[in-house]
PDB file as gemmi writes it, atoms N, CA and C in Angstrom:
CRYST1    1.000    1.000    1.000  90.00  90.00  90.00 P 1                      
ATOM      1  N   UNK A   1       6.101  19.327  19.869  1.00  0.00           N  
ATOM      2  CA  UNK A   1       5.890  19.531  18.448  1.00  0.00           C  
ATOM      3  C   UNK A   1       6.661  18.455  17.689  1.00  0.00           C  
ATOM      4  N   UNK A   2       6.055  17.654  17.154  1.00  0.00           N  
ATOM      5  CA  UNK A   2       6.335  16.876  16.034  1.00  0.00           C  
ATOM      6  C   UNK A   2       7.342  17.255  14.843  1.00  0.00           C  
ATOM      7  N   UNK A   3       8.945  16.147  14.876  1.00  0.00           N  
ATOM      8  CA  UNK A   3      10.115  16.883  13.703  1.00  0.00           C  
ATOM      9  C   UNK A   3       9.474  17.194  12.332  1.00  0.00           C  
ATOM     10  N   UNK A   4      10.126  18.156  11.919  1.00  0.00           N  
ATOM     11  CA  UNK A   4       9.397  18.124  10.563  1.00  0.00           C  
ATOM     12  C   UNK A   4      10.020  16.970   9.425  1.00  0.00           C  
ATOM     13  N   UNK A   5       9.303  16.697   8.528  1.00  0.00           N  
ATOM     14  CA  UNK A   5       9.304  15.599   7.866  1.00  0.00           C  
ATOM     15  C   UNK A   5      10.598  16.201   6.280  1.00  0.00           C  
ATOM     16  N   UNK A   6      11.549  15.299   5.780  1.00  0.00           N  
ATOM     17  CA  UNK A   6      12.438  16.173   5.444  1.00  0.00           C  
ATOM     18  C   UNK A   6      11.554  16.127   3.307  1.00  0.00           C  
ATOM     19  N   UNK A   7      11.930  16.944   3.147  1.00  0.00           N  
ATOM     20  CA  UNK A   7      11.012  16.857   1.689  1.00  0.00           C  
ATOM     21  C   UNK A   7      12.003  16.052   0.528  1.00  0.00           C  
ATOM     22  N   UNK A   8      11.110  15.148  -0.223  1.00  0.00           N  
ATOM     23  CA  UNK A   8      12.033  14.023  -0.507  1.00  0.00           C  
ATOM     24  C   UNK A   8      12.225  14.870  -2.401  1.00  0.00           C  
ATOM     25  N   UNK A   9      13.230  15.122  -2.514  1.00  0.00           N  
ATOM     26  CA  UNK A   9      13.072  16.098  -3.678  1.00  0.00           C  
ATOM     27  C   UNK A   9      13.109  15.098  -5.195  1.00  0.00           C  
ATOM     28  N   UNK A  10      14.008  14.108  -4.936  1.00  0.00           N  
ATOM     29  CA  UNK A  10      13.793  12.884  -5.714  1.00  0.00           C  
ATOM     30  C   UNK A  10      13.072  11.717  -5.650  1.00  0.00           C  
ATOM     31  N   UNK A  11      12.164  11.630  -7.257  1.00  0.00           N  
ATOM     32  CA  UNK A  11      11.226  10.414  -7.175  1.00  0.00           C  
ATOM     33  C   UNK A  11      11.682   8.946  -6.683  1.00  0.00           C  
ATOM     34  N   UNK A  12      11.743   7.955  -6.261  1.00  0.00           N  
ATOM     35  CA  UNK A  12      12.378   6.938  -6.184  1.00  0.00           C  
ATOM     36  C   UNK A  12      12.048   6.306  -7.376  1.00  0.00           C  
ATOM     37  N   UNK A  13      13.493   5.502  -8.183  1.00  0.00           N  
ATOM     38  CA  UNK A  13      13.286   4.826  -9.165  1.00  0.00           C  
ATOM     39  C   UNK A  13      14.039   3.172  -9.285  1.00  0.00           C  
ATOM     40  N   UNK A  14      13.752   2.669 -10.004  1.00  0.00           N  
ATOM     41  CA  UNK A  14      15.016   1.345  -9.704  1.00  0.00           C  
ATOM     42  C   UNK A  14      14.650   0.400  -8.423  1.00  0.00           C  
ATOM     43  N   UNK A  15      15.521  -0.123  -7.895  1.00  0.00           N  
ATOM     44  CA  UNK A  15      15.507  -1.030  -6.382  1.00  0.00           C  
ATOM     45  C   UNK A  15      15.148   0.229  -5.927  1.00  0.00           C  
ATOM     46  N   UNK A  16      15.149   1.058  -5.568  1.00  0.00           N  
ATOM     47  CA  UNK A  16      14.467   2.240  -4.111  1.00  0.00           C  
ATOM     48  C   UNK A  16      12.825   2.262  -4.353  1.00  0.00           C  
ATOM     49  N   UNK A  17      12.638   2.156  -5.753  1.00  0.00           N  
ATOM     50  CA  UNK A  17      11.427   2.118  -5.609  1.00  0.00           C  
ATOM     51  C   UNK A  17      10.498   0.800  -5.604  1.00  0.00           C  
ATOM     52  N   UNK A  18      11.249  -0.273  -5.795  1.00  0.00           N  
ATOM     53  CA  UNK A  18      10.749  -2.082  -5.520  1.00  0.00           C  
ATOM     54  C   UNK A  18      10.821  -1.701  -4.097  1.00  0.00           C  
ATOM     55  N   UNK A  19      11.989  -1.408  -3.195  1.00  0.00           N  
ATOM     56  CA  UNK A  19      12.104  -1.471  -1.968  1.00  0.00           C  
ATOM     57  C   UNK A  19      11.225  -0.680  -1.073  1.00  0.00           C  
ATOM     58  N   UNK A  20      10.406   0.060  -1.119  1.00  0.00           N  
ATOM     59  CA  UNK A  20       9.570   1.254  -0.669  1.00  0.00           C  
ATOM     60  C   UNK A  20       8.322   0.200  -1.055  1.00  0.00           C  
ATOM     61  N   UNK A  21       7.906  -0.015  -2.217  1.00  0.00           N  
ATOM     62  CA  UNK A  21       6.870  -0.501  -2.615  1.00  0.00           C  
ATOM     63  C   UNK A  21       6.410  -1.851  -2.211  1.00  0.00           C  
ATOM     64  N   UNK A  22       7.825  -2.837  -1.313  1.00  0.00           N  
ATOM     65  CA  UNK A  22       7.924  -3.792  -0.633  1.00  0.00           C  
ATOM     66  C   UNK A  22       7.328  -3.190   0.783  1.00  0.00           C  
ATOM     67  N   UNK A  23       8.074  -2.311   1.206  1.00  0.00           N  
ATOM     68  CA  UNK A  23       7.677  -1.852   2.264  1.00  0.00           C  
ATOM     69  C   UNK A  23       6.427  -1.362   2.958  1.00  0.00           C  
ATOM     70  N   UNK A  24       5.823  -0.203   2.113  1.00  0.00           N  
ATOM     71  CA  UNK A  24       4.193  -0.064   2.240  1.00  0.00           C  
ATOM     72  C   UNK A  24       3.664  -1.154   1.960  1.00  0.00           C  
ATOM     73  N   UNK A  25       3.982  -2.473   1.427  1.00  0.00           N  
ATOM     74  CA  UNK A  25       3.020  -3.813   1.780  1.00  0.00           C  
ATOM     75  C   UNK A  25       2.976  -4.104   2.541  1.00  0.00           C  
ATOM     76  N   UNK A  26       4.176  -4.254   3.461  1.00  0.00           N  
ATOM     77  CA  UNK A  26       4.108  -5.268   4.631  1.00  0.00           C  
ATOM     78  C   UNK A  26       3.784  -4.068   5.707  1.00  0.00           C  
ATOM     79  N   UNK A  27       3.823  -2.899   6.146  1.00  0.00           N  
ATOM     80  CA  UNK A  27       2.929  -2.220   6.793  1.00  0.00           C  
ATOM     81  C   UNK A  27       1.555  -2.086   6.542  1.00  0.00           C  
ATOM     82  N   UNK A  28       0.996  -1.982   5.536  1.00  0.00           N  
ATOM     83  CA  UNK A  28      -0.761  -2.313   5.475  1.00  0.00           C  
ATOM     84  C   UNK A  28      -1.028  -3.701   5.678  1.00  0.00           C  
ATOM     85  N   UNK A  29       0.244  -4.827   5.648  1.00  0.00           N  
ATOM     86  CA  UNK A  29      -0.085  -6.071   6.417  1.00  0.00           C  
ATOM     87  C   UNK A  29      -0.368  -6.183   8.119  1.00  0.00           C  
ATOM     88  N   UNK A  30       0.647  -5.370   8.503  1.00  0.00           N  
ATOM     89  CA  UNK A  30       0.582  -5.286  10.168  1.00  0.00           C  
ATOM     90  C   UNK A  30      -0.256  -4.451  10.343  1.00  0.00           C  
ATOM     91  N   UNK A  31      -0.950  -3.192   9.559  1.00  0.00           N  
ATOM     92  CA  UNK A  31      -2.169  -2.347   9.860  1.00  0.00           C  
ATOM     93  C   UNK A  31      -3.144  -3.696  10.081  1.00  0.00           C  
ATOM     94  N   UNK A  32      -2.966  -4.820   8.675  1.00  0.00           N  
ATOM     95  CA  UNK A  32      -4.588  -5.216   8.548  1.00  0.00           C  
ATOM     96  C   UNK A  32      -4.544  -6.724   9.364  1.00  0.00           C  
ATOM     97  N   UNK A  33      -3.095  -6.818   9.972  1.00  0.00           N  
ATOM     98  CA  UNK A  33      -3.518  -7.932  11.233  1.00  0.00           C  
ATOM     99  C   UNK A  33      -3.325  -7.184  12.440  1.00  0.00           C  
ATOM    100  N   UNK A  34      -3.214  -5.932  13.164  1.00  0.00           N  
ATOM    101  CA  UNK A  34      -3.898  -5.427  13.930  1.00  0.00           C  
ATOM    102  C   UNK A  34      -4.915  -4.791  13.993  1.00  0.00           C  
ATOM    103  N   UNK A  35      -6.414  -5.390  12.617  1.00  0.00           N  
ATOM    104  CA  UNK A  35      -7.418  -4.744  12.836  1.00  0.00           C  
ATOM    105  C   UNK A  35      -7.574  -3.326  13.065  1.00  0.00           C  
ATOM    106  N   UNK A  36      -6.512  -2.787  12.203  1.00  0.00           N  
ATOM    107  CA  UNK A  36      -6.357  -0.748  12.172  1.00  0.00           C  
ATOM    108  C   UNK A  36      -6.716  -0.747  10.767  1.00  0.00           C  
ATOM    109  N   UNK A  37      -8.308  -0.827  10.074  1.00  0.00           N  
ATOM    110  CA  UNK A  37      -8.532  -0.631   8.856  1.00  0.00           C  
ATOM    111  C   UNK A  37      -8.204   0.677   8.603  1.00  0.00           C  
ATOM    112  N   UNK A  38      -8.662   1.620   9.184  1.00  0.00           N  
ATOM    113  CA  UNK A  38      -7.679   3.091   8.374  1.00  0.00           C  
ATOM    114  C   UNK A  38      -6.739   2.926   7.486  1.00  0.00           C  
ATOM    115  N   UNK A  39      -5.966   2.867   8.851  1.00  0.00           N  
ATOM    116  CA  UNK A  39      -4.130   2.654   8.380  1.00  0.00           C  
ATOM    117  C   UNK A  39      -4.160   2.290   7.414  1.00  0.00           C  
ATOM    118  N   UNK A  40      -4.365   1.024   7.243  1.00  0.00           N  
ATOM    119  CA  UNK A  40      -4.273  -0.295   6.564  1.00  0.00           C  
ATOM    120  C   UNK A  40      -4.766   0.443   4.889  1.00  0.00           C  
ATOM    121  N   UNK A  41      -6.089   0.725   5.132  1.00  0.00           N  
ATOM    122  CA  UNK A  41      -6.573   1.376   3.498  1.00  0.00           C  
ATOM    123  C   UNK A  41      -5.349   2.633   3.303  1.00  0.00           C  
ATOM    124  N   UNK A  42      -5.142   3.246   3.691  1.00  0.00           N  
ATOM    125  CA  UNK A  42      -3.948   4.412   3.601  1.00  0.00           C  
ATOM    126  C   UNK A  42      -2.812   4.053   2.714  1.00  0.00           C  
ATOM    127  N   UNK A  43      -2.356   2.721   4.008  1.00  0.00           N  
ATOM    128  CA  UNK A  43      -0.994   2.197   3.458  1.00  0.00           C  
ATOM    129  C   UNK A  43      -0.979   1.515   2.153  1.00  0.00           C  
ATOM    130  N   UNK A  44      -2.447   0.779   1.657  1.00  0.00           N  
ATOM    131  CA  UNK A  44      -2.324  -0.130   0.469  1.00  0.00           C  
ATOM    132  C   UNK A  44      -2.750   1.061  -0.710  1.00  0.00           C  
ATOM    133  N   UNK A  45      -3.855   1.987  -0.340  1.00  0.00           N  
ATOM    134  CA  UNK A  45      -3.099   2.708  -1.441  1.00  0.00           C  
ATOM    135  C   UNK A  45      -2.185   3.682  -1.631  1.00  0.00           C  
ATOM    136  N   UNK A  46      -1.244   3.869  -1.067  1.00  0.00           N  
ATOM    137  CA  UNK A  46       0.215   4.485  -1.444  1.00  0.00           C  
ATOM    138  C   UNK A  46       0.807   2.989  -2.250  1.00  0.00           C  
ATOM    139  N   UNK A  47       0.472   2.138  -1.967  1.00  0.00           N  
ATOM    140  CA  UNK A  47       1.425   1.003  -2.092  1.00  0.00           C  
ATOM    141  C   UNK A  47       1.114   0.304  -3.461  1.00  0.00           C  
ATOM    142  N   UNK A  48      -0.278   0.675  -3.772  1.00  0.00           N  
ATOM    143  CA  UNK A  48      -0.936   0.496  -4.731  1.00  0.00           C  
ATOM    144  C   UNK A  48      -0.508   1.692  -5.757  1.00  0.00           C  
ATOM    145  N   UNK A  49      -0.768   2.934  -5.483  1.00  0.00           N  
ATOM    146  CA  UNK A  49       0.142   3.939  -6.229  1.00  0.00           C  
ATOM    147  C   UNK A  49       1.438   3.826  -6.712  1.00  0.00           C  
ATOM    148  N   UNK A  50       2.120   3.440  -6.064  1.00  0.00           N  
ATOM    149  CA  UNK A  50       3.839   3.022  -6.284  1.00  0.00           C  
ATOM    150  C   UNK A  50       3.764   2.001  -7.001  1.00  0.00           C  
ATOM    151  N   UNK A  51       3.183   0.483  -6.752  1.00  0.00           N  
ATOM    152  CA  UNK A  51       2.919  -0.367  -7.594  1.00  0.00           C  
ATOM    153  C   UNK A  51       2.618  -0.228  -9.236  1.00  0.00           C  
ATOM    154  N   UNK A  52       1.401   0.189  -9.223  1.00  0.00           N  
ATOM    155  CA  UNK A  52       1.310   0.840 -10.228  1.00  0.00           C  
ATOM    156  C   UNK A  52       2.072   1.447 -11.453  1.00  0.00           C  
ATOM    157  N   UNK A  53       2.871   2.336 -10.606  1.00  0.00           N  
ATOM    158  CA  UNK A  53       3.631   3.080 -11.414  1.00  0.00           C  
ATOM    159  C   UNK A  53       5.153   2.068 -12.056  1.00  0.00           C  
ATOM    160  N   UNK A  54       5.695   1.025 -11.533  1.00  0.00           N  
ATOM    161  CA  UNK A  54       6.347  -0.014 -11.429  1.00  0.00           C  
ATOM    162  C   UNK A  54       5.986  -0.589 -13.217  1.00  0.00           C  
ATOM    163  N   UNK A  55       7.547  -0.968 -13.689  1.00  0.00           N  
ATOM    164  CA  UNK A  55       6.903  -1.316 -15.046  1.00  0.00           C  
ATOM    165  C   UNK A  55       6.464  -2.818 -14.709  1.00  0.00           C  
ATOM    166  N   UNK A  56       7.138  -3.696 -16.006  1.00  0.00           N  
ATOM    167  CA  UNK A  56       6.146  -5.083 -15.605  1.00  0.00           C  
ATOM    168  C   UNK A  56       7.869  -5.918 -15.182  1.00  0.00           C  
ATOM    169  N   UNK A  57       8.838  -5.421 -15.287  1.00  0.00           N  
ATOM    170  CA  UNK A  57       9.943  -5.954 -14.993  1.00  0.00           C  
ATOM    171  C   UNK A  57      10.579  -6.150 -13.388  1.00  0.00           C  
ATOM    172  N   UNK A  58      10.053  -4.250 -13.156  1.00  0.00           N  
ATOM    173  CA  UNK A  58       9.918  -4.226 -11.760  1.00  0.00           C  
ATOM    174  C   UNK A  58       8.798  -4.897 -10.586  1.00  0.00           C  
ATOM    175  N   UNK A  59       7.832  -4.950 -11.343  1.00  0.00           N  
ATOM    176  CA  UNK A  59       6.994  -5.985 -10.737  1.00  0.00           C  
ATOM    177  C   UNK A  59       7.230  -7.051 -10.023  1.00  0.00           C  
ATOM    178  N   UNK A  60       7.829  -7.757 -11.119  1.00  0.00           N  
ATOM    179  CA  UNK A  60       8.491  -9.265 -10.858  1.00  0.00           C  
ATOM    180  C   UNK A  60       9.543  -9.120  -9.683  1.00  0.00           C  
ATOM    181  N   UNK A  61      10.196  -8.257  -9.739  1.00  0.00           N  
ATOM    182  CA  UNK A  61      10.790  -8.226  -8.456  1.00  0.00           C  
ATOM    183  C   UNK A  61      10.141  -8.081  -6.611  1.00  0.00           C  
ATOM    184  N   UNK A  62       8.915  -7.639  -6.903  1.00  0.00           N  
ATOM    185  CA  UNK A  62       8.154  -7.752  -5.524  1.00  0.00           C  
ATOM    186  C   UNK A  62       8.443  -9.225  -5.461  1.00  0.00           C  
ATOM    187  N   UNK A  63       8.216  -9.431  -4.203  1.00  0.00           N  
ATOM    188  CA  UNK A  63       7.930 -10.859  -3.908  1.00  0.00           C  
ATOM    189  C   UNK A  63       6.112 -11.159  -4.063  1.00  0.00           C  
ATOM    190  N   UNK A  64       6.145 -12.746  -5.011  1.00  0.00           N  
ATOM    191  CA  UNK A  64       4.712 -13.011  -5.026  1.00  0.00           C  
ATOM    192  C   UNK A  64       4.006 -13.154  -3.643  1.00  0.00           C  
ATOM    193  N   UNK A  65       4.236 -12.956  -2.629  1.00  0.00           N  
ATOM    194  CA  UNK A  65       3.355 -13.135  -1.312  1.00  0.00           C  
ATOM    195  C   UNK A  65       2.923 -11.801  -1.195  1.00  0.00           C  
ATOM    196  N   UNK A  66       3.968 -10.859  -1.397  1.00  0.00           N  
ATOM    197  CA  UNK A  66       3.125  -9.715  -1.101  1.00  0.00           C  
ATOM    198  C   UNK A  66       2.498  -8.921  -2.594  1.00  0.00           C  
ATOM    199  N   UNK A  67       2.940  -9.296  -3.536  1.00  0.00           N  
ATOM    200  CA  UNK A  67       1.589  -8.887  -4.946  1.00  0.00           C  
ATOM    201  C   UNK A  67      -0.278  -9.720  -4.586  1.00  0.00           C  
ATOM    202  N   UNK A  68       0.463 -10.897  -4.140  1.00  0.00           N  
ATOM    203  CA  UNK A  68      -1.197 -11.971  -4.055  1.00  0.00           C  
ATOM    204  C   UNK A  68      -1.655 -11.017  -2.823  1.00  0.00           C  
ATOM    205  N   UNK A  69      -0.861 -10.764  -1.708  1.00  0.00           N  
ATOM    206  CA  UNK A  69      -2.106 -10.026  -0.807  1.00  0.00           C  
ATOM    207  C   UNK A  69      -2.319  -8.451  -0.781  1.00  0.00           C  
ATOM    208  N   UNK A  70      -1.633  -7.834  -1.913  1.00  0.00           N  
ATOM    209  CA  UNK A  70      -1.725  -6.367  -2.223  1.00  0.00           C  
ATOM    210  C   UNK A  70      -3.474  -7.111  -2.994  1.00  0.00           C  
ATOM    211  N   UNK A  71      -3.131  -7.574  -3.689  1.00  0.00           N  
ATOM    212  CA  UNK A  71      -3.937  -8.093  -5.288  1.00  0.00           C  
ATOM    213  C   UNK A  71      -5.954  -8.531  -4.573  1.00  0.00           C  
ATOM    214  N   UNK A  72      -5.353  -8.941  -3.664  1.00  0.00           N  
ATOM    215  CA  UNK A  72      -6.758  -9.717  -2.785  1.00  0.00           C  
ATOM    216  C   UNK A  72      -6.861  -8.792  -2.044  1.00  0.00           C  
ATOM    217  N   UNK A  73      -6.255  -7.634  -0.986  1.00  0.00           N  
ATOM    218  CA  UNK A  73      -7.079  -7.251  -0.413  1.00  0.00           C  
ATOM    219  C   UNK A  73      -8.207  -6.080  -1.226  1.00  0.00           C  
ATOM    220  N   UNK A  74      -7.120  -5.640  -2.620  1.00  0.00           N  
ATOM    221  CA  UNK A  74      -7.443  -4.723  -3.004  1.00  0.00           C  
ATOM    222  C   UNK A  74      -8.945  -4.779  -3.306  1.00  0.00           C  
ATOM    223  N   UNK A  75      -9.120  -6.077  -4.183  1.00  0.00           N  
ATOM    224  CA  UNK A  75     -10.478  -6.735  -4.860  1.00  0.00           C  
ATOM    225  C   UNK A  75     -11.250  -7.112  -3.437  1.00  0.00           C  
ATOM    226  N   UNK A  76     -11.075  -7.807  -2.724  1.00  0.00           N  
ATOM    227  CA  UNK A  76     -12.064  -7.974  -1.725  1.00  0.00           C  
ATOM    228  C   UNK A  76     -12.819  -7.237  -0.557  1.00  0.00           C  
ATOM    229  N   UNK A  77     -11.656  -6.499  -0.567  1.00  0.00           N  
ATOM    230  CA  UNK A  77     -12.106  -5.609   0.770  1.00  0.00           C  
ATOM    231  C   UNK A  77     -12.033  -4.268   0.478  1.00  0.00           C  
ATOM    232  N   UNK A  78     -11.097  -3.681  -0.292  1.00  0.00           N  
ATOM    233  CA  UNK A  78     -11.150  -2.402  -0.376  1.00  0.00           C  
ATOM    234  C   UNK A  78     -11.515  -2.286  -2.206  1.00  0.00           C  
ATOM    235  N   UNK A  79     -12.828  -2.902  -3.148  1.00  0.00           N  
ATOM    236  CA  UNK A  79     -12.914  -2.782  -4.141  1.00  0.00           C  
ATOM    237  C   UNK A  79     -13.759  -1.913  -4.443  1.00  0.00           C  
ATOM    238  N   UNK A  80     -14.938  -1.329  -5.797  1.00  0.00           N  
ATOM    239  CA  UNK A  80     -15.696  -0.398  -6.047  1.00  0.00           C  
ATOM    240  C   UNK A  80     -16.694  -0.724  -5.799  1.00  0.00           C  
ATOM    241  N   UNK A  81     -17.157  -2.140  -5.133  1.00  0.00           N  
ATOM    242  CA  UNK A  81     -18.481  -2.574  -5.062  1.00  0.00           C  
ATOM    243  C   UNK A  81     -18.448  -2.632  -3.342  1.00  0.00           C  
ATOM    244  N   UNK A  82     -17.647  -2.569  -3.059  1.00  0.00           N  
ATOM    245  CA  UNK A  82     -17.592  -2.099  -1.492  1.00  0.00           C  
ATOM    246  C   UNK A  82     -18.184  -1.429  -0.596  1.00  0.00           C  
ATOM    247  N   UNK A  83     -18.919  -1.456   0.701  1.00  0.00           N  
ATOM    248  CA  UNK A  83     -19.575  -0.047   1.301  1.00  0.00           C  
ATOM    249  C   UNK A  83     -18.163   0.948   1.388  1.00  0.00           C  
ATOM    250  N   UNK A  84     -18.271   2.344   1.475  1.00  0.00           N  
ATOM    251  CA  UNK A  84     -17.276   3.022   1.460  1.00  0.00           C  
ATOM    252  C   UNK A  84     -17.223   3.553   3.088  1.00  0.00           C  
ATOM    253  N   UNK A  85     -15.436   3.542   3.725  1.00  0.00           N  
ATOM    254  CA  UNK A  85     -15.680   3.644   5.173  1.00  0.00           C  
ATOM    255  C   UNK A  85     -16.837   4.185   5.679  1.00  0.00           C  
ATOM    256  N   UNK A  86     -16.930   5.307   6.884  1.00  0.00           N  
ATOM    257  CA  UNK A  86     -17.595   5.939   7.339  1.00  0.00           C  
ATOM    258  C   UNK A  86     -19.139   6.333   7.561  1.00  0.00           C  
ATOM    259  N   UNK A  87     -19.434   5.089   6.434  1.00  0.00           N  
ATOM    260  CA  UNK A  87     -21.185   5.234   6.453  1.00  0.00           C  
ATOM    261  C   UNK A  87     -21.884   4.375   7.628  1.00  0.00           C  
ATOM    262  N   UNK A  88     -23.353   4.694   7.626  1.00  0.00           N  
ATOM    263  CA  UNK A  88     -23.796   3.843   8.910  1.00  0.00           C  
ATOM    264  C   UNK A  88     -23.254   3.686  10.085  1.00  0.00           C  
ATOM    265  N   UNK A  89     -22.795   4.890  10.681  1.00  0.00           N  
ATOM    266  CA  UNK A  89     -22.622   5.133  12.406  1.00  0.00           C  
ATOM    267  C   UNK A  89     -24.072   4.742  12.714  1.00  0.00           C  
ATOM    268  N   UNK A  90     -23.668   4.130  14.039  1.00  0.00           N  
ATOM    269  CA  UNK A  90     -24.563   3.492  14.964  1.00  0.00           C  
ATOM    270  C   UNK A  90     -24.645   3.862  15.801  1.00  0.00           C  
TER     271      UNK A  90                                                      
END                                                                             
């Protein structure tokens, strides 16, 4: 049986939440260079959620490598004009 997960009772704000929001990038990076699209869509939007919520001060603190490939995968691969996963089993 799997530990239980501990319940995080505080929002992250400040550096905890640049640092988290650093973090779910570069894991939907290693999802999306080991070809694990799941994951990968999962991880960018939590990461995209957190982002989001980030004012425009905290922003600037991501590093630009990982805003440009949050920013591109979002629009290219995972956008609204997109097929949506699971369709067309073969």
């Amino acid at each position: 049986m799997p530990a239980k997960k501990k319940a995080n009772t505080k929002p992250l704000t400040g550096a905890a939440l640049v640092k988290e929001v650093c973090r779910r990038i570069r894991v939907a990076r290693s999802y999306w260079d080991a070809h694990n699209n799941r994951a990968c869509r999962g991880e960018r939007e939590k990461a995209m959620a957190l982002y989001e919520s980030l004012s425009e001060a905290e922003r600037e603190k991501v590093p630009q490598e990982l805003r440009v490939w949050l920013r591109y995968r979002s629009e290219k691969y995972f956008g609204d004009e997109r097929t949506p996963p699971g369709g067309g089993k073969r």
